[in-house]
C-alpha positions as CSV (number, residue, x, y, z in Angstrom):
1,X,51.0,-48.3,58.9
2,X,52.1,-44.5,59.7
3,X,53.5,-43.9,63.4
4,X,54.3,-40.0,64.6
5,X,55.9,-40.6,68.2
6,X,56.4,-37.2,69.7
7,X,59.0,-37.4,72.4
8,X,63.1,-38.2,70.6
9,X,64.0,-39.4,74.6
10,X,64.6,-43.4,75.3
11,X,61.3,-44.2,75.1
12,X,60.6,-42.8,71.7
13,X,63.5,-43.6,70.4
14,X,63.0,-47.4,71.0
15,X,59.9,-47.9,69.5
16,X,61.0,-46.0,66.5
17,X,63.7,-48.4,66.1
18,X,61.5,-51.6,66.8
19,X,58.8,-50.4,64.1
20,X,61.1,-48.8,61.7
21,X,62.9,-52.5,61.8
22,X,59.2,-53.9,61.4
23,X,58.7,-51.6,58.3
24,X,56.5,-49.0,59.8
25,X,56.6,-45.6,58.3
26,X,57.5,-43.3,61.2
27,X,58.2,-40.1,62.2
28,X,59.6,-38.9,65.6
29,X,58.8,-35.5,66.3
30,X,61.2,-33.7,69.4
31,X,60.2,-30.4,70.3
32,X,64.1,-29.4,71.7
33,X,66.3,-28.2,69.3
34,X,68.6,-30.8,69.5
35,X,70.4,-34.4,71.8
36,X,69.6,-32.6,75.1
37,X,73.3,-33.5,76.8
38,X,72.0,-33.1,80.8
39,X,70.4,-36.2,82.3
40,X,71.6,-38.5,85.1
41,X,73.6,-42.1,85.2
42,X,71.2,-44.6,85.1
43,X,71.4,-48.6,85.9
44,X,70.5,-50.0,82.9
45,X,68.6,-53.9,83.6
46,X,65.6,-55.7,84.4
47,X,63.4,-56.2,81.1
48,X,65.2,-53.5,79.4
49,X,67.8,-55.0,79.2
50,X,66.2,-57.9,77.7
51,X,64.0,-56.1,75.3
52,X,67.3,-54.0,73.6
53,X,69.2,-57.3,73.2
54,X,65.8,-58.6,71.1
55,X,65.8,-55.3,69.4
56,X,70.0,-55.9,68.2
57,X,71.0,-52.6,70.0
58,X,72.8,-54.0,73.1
59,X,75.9,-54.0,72.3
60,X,76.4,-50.2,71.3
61,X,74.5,-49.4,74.8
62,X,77.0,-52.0,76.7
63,X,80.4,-49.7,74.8
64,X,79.0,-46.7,75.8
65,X,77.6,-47.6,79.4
66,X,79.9,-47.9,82.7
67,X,80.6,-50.9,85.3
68,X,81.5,-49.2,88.8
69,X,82.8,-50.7,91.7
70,X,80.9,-49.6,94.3
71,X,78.3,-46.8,95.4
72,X,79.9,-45.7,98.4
73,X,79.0,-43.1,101.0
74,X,80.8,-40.8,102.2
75,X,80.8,-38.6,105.7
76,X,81.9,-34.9,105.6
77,X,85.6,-35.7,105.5
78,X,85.1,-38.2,102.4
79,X,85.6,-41.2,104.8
80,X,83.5,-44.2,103.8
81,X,80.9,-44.8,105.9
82,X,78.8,-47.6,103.8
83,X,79.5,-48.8,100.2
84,X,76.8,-51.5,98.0
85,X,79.0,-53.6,95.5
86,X,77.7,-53.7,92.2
87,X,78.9,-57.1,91.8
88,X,76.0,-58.0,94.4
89,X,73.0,-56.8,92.3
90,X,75.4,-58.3,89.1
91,X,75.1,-61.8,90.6
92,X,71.2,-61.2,91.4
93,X,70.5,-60.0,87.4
94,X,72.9,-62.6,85.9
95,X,75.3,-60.2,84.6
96,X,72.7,-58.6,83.1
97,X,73.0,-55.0,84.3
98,X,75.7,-51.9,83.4
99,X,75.3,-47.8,84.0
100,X,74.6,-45.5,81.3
101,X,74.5,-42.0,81.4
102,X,70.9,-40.8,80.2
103,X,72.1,-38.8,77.4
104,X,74.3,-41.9,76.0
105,X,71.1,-44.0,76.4
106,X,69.0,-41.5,73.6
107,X,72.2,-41.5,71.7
108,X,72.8,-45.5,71.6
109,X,69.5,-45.7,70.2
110,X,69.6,-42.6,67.8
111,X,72.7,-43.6,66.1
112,X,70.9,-47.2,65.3
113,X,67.8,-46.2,63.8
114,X,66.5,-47.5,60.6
115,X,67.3,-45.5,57.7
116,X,63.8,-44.9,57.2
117,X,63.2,-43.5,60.2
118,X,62.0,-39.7,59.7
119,X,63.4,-37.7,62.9
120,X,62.4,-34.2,63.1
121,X,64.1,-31.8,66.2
122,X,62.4,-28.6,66.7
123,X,58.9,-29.6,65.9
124,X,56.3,-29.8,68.5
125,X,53.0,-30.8,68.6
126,X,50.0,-27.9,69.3
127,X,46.6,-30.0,68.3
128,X,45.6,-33.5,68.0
129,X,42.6,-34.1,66.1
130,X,40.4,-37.5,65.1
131,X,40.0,-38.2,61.7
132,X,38.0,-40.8,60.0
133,X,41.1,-43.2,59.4
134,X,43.2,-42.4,62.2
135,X,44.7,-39.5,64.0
136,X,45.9,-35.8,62.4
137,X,48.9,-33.8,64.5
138,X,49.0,-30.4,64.2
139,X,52.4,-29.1,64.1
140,X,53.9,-26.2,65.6
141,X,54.5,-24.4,62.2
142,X,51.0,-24.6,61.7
143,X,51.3,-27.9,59.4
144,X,50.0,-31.0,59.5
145,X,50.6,-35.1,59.8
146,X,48.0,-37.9,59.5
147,X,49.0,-40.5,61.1
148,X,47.4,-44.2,61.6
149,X,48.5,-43.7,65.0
150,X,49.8,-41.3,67.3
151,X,52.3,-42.0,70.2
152,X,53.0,-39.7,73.2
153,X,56.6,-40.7,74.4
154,X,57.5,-37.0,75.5
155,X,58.1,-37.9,79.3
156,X,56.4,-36.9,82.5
157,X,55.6,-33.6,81.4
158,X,53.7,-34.8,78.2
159,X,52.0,-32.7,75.7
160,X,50.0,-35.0,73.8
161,X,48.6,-36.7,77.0
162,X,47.7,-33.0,78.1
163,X,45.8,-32.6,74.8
164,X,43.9,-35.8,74.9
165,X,43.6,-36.7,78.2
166,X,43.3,-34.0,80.2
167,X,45.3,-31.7,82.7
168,X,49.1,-32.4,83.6
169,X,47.8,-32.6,87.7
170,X,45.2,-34.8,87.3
171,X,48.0,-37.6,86.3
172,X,51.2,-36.9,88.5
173,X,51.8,-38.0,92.2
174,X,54.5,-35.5,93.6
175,X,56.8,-37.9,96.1
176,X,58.0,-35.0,97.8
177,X,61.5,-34.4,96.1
178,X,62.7,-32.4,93.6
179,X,66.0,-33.5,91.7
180,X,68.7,-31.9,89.6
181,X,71.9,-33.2,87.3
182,X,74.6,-31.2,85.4
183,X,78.1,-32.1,84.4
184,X,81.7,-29.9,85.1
185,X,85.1,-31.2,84.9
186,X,87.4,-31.0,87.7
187,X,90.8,-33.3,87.2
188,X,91.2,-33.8,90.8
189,X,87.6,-34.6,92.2
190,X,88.0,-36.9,88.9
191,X,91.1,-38.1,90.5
192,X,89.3,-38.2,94.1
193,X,86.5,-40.0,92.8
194,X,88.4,-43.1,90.4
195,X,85.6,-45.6,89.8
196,X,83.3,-45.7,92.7
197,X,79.9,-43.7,92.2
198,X,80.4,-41.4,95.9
199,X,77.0,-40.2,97.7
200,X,77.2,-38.1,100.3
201,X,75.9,-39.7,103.6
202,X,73.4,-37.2,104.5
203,X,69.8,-36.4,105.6
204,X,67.0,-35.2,103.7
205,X,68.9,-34.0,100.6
206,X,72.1,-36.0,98.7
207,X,74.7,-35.5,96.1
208,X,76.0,-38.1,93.9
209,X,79.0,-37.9,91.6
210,X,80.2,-40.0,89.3
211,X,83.9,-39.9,87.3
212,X,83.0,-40.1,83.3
213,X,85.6,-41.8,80.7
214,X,86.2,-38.4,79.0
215,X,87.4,-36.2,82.3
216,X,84.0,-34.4,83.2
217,X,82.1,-35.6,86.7
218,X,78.5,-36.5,86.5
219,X,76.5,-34.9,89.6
220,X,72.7,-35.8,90.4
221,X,71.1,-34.0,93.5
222,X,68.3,-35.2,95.1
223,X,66.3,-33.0,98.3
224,X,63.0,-33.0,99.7
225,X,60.7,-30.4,98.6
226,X,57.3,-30.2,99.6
227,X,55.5,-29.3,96.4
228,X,56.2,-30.1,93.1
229,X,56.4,-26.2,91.8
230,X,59.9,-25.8,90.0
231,X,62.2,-22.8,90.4
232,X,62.9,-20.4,88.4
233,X,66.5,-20.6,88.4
234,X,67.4,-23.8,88.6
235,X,71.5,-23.3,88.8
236,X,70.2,-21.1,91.8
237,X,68.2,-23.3,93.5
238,X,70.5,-26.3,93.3
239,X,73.6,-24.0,95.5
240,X,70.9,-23.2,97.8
241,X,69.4,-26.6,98.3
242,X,72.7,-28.4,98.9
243,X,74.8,-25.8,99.9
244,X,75.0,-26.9,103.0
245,X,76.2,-30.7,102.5
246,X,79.8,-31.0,103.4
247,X,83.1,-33.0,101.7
248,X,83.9,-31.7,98.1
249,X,80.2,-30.9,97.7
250,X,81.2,-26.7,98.0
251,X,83.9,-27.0,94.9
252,X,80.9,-28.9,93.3
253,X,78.4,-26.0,93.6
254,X,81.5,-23.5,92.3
255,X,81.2,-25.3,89.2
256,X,77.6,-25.8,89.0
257,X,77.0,-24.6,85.1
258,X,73.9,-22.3,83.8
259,X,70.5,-23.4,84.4
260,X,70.4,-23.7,81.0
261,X,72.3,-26.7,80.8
262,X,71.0,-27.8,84.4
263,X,68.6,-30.8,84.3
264,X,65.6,-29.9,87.2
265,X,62.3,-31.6,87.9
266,X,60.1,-32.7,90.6
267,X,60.0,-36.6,91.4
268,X,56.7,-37.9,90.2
269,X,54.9,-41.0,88.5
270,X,52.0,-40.9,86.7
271,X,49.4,-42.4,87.0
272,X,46.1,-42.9,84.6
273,X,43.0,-44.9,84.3
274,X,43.7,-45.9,80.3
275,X,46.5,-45.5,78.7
276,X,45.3,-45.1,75.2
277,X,42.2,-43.0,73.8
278,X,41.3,-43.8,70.3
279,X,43.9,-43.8,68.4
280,X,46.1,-42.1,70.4
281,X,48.5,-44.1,72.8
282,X,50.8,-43.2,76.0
283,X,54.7,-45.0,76.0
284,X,57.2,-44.6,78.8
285,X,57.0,-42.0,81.7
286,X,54.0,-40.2,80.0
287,X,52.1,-43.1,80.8
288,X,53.4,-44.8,83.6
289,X,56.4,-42.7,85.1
290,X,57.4,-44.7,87.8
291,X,60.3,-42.4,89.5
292,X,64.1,-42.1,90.3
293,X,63.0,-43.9,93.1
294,X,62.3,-46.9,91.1
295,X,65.3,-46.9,89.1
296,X,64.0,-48.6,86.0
297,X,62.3,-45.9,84.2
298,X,64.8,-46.2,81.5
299,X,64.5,-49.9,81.1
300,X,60.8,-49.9,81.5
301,X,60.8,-47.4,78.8
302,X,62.5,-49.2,76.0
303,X,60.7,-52.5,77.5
304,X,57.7,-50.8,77.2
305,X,58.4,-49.7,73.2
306,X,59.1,-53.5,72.6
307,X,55.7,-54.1,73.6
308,X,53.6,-52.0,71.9
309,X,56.0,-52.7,68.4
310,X,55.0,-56.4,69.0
311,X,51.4,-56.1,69.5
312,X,50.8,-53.5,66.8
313,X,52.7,-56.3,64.7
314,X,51.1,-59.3,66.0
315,X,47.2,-58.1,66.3
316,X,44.5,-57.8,64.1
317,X,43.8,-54.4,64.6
318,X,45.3,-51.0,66.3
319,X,42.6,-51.3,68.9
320,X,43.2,-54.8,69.8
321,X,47.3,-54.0,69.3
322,X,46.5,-50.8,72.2
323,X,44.2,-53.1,74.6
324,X,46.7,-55.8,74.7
325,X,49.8,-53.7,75.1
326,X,47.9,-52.2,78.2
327,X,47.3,-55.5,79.5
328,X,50.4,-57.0,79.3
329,X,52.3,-53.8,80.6
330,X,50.6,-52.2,83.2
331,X,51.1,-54.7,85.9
332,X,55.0,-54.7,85.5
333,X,54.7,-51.0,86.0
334,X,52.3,-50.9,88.6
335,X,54.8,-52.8,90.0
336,X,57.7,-50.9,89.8
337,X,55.8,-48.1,91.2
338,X,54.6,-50.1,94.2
339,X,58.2,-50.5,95.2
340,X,59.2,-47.1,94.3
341,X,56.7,-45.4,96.8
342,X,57.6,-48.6,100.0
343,X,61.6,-47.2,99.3
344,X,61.4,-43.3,99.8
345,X,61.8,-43.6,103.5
346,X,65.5,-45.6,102.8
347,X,65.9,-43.9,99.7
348,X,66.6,-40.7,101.4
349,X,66.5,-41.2,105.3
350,X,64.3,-38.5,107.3
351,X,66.2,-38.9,110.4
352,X,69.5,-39.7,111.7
353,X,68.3,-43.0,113.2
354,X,66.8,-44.1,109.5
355,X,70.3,-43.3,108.4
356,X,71.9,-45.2,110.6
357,X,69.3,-47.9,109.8
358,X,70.2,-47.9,106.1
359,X,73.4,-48.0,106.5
360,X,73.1,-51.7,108.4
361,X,70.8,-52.7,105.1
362,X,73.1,-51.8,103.0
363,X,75.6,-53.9,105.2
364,X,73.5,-57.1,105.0
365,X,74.2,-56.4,101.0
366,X,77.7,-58.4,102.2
367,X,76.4,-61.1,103.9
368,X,76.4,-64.0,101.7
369,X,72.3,-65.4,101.4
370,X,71.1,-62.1,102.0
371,X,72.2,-60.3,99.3
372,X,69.8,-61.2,96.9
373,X,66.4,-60.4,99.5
374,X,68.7,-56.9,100.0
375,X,69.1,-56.4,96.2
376,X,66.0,-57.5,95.1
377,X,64.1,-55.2,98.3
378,X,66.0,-52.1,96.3
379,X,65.3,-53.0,92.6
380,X,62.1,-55.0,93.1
381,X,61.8,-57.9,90.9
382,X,63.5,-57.2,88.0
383,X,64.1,-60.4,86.8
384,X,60.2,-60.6,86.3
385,X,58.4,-63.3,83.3
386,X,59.3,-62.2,80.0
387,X,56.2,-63.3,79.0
388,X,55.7,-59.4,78.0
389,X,58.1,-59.9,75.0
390,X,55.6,-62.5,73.2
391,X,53.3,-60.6,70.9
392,X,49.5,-61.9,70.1
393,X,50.9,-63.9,66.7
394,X,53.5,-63.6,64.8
395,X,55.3,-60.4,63.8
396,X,54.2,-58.8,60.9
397,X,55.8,-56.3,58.4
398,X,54.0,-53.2,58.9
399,X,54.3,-52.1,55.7
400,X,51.4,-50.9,52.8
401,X,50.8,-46.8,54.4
402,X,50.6,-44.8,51.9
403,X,51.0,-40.8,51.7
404,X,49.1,-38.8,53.3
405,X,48.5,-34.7,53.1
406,X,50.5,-32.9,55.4
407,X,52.9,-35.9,55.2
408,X,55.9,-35.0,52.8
409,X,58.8,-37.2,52.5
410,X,61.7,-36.2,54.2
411,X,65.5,-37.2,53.2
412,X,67.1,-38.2,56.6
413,X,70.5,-39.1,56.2
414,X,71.7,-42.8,56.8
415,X,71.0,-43.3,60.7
416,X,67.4,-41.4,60.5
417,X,69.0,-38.8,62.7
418,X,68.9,-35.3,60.5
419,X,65.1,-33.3,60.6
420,X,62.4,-33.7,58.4
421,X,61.4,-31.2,56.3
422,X,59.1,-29.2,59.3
423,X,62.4,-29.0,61.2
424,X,66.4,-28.1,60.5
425,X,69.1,-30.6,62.3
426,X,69.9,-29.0,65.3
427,X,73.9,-28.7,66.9
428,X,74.2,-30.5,70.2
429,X,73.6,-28.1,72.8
430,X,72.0,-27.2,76.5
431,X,68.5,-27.0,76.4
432,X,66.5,-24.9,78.9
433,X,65.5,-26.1,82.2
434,X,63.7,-30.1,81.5
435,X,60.0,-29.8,82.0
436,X,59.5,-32.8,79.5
């Protein structure tokens, strides 16, 4: 069987991994240049979690992922004002949780891929056509891949689900927030920061900084914006949106880099009636984006790879492989979206009084026998049946494509990480504004 996955982000990169291990011919195709480095800390558990220690790629995710203290917030002279333990939603996931900075997520699972694994930076997708035995992608060089099947895993923004399933508004809900992440180094906000992930307590738009291993600070933004148009400056908008929070949050915005190397997008999930159309399939947030707000689009991403790898291994057919990856998924992340959309009034209060009344919820996170309704009310139920992770029948090789015009081999280098031959590989740097 032949896979092209467009979209080299979490998602993408998972089920390359899963059906390259399976013996899947694939080939990733990621339209940036190169790694994009921006991106914000994410916590990293819930079925996740349990899907990359199946797939054998934990442990590299666990060295390069972070265990804070405490999210603490913080007035406008830096005095804490409410702080959530981490070791309260550790106890409530078993251990079974760290942080991860988005960008060390993708690279985690880059750096294990299957040698055979063709990954191609700098190659978009313009046309998606049916073809008798599958699916042909039309490149943007102007060539061509037949494919058995054709993934879209290029995020909430999605290309190939614009081609073949219609208009980008049709799909996205707009929660009324826009959000923004960049990195700077500054030694003594790292100093001022040590290991606690600091939010400013404020109303109706927050910062949140984070001290990285390496001496740089990880900021993500979040405001309320009323539409989900994005600016065209991004580095600008983000000084004017929170330039009037208070505490270090002015030094912050002096160091705000570019908006090239500014990440800046709306907050939004998706939301469609099928997820597949032929053979053509939707992974991750261009299928089921389920928000910031959610906090397990990451997990639910590489969760959601493992699926699909194990049905297309375990069914009879791609159709049958599609249906039952549909039905096994989309109630965990109808789910997830359920809970994101019944938090945004605590996830960033309105008022002052919804402030205050946060910060008693987050207080009840200390009370032992609460802790785990308080944690679970804020994650949802993440340690949900991992009944998902069973495929149809046993797994399969997927092995016996053969070549196909349009599809030259490609030499990728021992990881699968250097282009194919529609693309060149591509030095880590800043890409434009993310509009994935």
């Amino acid at each position: 069987m032949k896979v092209v996955i467009c979209g080299a982000g979490i998602a993408g990169l998972a089920l390359a991994h899963r059906l390259g291990t399976l013996g899947c011919e694939v080939v990733v195709l990621e339209r940036a240049p190169g790694p994009r480095p921006q991106g914000y800390m994410i916590d990293f558990f819930g079925p996740g979690y349990d899907a990359a220690e199946a797939m054998g790629v934990l442990p590299r995710l666990r060295e390069l992922g972070y265990r804070f203290e405490e999210a603490t917030f913080v007035d406008g002279t830096g005095r804490r004002r409410a702080g959530l333990k981490f070791d309260v939603f550790g106890r409530v996931m078993q251990g079974r949780l760290f942080s991860i900075l988005r960008p060390d997520l993708e690279r985690g699972l880059r750096e294990q891929l299957p040698d055979g694994v063709d990954l191609r930076f700098g190659t978009g997708v313009t046309a998606v056509h049916r073809t008798a035995g599958g699916v042909r992608v039309t490149l943007g060089d102007g060539g061509t891949l037949d494919a058995d099947l054709l993934v879209g895993a290029d995020g909430i923004h999605s290309t190939v689900r614009r081609l073949v399933f219609g208009a980008e508004h049709r799909f996205l809900r707009h929660l009324g927030f826009h959000t923004t992440a960049f990195l700077f180094e500054d030694a003594r906000i790292h100093r001022e920061l040590g290991g606690r992930l600091c939010l400013t307590d404020t109303v109706d738009r927050q910062m949140g900084l984070y001290a990285l291993r390496d001496g740089r600070i990880a900021t993500f933004g979040v405001h309320r914006a009323p539409g989900p148009t994005l600016p065209d400056d991004a580095a600008t908008a983000v000084r004017r949106e929170y330039g009037s929070l208070p505490w270090i949050v002015p030094q912050v915005l002096d160091r705000c880099p570019p908006s090239s190397e500014v990440y800046y997008d709306q907050v939004a999930q998706v939301e469609l009636p099928r997820w597949s159309d032929g053979r053509v399939v939707l992974l991750g947030d261009a299928a089921y984006a389920v928000s910031l707000l959610a906090g397990q689009g990451a997990s639910l991403a590489v969760a959601g790879a493992y699926v699909l790898a194990q049905q297309l291994a375990g069914a009879g057919s791609i159709e049958a492989a599609l249906e039952g990856y549909e039905r096994l998924w989309r109630p965990v992340a109808e789910e997830k979206q359920r809970v994101a959309r019944a938090g945004v009034q605590w996830f960033l209060p309105h008022s002052r009084i919804r402030l205050l009344a946060r910060r008693v919820l987050i207080g009840l996170s200390r009370v032992p026998g609460l802790d785990r309704y308080v944690a679970r009310g804020l994650a949802g139920d993440a340690l949900c049946t991992r009944e998902w992770m069973a495929g149809p029948g046993p797994a399969q090789p997927l092995t016996g494509a053969t070549a196909r015009p349009g599809g030259p081999a490609s030499s990728p280098d021992a990881r699968g990480r250097t282009a194919g031959t529609a693309g060149t590989r591509a030095p880590t740097r800043a890409r434009p504004t993310s509009r994935r």
